[in-house]
KOLRODO-664188 format. One line per 2 residues: for each residue x, y, z of C-alpha. Coordinates in nm, 3 decimals. Each point is the difference from the previous one (the first is absolute). Example, Ala and Ser with C-alpha at 12.3 -4.5 7.8 and 13.67 -1.06 7.14 Angstrom:
2
1.230:-0.450:0.780; 0.137:0.344:-0.066;
This chain:
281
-0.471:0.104:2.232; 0.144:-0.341:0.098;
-0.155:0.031:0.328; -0.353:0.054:-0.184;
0.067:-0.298:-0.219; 0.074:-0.232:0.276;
-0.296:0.148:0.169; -0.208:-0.092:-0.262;
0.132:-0.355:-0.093; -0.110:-0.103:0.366;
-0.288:0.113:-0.029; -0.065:-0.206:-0.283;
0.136:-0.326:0.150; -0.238:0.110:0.334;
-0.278:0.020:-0.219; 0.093:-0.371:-0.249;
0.068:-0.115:0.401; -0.354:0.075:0.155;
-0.117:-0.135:-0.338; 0.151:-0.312:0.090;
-0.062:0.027:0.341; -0.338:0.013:-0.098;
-0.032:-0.260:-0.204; 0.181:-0.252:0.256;
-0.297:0.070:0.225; -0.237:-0.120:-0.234;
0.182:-0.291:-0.083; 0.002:-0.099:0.369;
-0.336:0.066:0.055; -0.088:-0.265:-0.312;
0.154:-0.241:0.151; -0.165:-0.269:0.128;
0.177:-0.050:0.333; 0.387:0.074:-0.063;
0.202:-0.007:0.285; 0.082:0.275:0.258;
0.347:0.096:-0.094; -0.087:-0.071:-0.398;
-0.280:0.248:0.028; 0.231:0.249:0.150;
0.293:-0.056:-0.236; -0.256:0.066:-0.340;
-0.031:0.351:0.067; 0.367:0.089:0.092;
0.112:-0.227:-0.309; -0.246:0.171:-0.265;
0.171:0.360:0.128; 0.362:-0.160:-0.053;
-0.112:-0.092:-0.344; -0.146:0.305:-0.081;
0.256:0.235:0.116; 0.252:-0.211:-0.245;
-0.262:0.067:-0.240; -0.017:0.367:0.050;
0.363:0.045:-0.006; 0.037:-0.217:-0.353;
-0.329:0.152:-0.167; -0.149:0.279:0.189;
0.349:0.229:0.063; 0.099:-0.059:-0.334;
-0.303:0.192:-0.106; 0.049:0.234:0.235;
0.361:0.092:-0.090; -0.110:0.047:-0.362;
-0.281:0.222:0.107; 0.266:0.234:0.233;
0.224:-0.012:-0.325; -0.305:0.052:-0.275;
-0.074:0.313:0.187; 0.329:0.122:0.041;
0.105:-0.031:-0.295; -0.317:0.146:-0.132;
0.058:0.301:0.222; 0.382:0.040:-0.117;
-0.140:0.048:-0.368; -0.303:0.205:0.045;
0.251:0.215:0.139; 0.196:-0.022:-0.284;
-0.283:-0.016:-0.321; -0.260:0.218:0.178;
-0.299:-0.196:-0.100; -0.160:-0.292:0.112;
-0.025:-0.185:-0.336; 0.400:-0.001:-0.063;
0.062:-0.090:0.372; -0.199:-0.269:-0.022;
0.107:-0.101:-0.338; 0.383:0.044:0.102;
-0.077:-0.242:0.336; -0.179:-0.292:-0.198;
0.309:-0.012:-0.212; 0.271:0.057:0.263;
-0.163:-0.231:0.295; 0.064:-0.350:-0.193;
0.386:0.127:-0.089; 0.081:0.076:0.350;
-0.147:-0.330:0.131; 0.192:-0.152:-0.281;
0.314:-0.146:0.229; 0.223:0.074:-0.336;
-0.055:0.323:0.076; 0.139:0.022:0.377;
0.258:-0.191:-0.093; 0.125:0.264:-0.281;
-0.063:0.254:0.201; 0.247:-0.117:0.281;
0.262:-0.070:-0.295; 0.017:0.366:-0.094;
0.020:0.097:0.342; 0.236:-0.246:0.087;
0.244:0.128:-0.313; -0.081:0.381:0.101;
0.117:-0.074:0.306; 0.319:-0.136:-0.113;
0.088:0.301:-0.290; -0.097:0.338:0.107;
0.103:0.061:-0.326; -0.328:-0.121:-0.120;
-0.267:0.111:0.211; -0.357:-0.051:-0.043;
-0.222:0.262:-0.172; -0.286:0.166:0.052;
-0.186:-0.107:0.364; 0.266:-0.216:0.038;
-0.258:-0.311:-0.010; 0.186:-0.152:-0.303;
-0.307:-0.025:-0.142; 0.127:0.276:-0.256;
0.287:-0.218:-0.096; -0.258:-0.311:-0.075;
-0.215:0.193:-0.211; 0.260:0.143:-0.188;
0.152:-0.329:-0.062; -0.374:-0.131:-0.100;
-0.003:0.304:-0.298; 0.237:-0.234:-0.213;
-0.243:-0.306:0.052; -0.269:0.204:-0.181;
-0.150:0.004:-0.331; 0.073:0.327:-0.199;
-0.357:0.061:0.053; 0.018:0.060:0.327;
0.282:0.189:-0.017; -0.160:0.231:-0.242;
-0.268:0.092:0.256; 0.199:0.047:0.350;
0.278:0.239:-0.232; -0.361:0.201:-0.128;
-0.076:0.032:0.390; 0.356:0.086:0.096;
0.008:0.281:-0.275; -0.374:0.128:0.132;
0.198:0.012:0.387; 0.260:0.202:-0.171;
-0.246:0.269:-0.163; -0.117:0.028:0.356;
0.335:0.000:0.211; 0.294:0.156:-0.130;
0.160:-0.172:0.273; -0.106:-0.372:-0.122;
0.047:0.113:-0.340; 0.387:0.088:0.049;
-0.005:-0.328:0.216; -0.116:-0.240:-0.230;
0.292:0.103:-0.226; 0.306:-0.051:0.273;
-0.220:-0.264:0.195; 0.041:0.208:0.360;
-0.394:-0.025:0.048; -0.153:0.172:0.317;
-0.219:-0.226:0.144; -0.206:0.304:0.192;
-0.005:0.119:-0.387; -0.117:-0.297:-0.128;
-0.306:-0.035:0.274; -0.068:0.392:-0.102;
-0.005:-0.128:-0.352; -0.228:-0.313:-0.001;
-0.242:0.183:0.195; -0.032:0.267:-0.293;
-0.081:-0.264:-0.272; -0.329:-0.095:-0.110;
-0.149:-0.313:0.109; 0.096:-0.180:-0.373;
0.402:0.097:0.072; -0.017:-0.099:0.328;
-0.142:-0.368:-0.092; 0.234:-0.026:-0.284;
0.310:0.035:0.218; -0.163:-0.207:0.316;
-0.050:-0.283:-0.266; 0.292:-0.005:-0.149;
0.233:0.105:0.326; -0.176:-0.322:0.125;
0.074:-0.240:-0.314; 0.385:0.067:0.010;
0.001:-0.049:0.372; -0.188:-0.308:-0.007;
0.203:-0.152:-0.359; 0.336:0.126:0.207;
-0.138:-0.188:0.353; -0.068:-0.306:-0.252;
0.301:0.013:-0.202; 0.276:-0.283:0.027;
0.269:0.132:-0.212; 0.172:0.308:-0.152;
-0.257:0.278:-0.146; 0.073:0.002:-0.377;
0.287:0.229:-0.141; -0.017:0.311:-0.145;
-0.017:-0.005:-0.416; 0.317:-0.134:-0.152;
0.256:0.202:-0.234; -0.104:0.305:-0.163;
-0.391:0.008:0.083; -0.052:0.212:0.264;
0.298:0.272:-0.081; -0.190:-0.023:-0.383;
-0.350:0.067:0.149; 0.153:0.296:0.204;
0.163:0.121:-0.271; -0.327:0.020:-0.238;
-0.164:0.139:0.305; 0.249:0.293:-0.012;
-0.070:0.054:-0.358; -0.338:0.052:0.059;
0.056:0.234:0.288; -0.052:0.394:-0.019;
0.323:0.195:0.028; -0.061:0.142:0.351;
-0.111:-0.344:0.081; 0.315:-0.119:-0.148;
0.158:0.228:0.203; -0.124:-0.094:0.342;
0.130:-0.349:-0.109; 0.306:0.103:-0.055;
0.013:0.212:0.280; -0.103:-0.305:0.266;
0.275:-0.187:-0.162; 0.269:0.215:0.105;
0.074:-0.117:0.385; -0.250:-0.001:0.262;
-0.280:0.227:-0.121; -0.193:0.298:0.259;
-0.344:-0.083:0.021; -0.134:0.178:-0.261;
0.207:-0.124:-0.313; -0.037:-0.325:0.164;
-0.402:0.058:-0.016; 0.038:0.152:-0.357;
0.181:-0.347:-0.130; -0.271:-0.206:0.103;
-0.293:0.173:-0.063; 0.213:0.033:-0.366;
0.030:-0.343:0.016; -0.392:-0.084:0.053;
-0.042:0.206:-0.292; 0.235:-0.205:-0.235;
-0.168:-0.342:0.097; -0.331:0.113:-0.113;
0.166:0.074:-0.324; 0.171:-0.341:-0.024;
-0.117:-0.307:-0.206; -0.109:-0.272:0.259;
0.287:-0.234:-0.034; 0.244:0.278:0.062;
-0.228:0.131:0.292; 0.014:-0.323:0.163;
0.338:-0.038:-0.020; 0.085:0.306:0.194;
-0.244:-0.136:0.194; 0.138:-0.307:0.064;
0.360:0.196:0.043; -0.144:0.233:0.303;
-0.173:-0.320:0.160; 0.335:-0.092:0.026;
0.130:0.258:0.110; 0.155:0.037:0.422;
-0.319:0.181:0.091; -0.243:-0.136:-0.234;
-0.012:0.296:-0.243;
């Protein structure tokens, strides 16, 4: 691949250089009665000029083009469908020419690197990590919508749905998953994926903290309440150490159920408290 893209940028400075080349020679030829050596020199100092050109303007475009379609390629893979690849590339191309971006990318490396402890999740990109970071940036609006995707992934996974209780998330699973969404899901979590990315690339300082005091354990509480007794169950049941799969699946899809139930202002603050959350809910 890198031999194909240097391939390719050379070509374009040959081509800006014959273009210059070109042009030299009808400079020359205009004037009136330049000197031998100046005549010469035109040509050969248009192609200089235009090969500096090429490599500021023309491989510039050329690098975004090798990365527009990769990237495109990378998420038709993953979507299935033209629309949401293309959708998921227009929002992702600006973020990763955003320099913020590289530069908190090679931060969580760099601190992976130095705590195996904490190792980065999913591809490994730490691209998860920014995103879930970006979740607590959001308005509960947002956050409304991606959890309404997240439960229709677990309806359709048993695997996702256990994971998005104990935040071990498969990312094979997750491709499987996005792929079986309608069009409508799939936007909604491309959009606001990309949103917390982009606030998180953007940010300056510390996300904003969890809700204070008694909040959140008060919203789950009246979320409990309102919670069938088998649902109830599976709550309590996912509480009790590290839960199998199953019970694990059981909780959350108990816990989808509970929100819907919910007045907004204590739905969005669970909300808020699983934005917060290590994994981002």
């Amino acid at each position: 691949m890198l031999i194909a893209m240097e391939w390719e940028l050379m070509l374009a400075d040959a081509i800006v250089g014959a273009f210059g080349a070109l042009i030299g020679l009808l400079i020359a030829r205009r004037l009136k009665a330049p000197a031998g050596n100046r005549a010469k020199m035109i040509p050969v100092v248009c192609v200089v000029a235009a090969i500096t050109l090429g490599q500021q303007l023309v491989s510039p475009v050329v690098k975004d083009w090798k990365t527009r379609r990769g990237l495109h390629a990378a998420m038709l893979e993953m979507y299935g469908n033209e629309e949401s690849a293309a959708l998921n590339t227009s929002i992702l191309l600006p973020i990763l020419h955003d320099p913020r971006f590289n530069k908190r990318i090679a931060a969580l490396h760099t601190r992976a690197a130095s705590d195996p402890s904490a190792p980065l999740r999913g591809m490994q990109t730490g691209v998860s990590e920014l995103v879930a970071a970006g979740l607590t940036r959001l308005d509960t609006t947002d956050l409304a919508a991606i959890f309404e995707v997240k439960r229709a992934l677990a309806e359709k996974s048993p695997v996702l749905c256990g994971g998005f209780w104990s935040g071990q998330i498969s990312p094979l699973e997750l491709t499987a998953g996005l792929r079986r969404l309608s069009k409508e899901q799939q936007s909604v979590w491309i959009t606001v994926s990309g949103r917390a990315l982009s606030k998180e690339v953007a940010a300056d300082g510390p996300p904003p903290p969890a809700p204070a005091g008694t909040a959140g354990p008060d919203a789950m509480a009246e979320l409990q309440r309102g919670l069938a007794p088998e649902q109830q169950a599976a709550f309590d049941a996912a509480a009790q150490g590290v839960p199998t799969q199953d019970i694990a699946c059981r909780a959350f899809l108990a816990l989808a159920a509970g929100l819907q139930k919910l007045p907004t202002d204590k739905r969005d603050t669970i909300l808020r408290v699983l934005s917060a959350a290590p994994t981002g809910g």
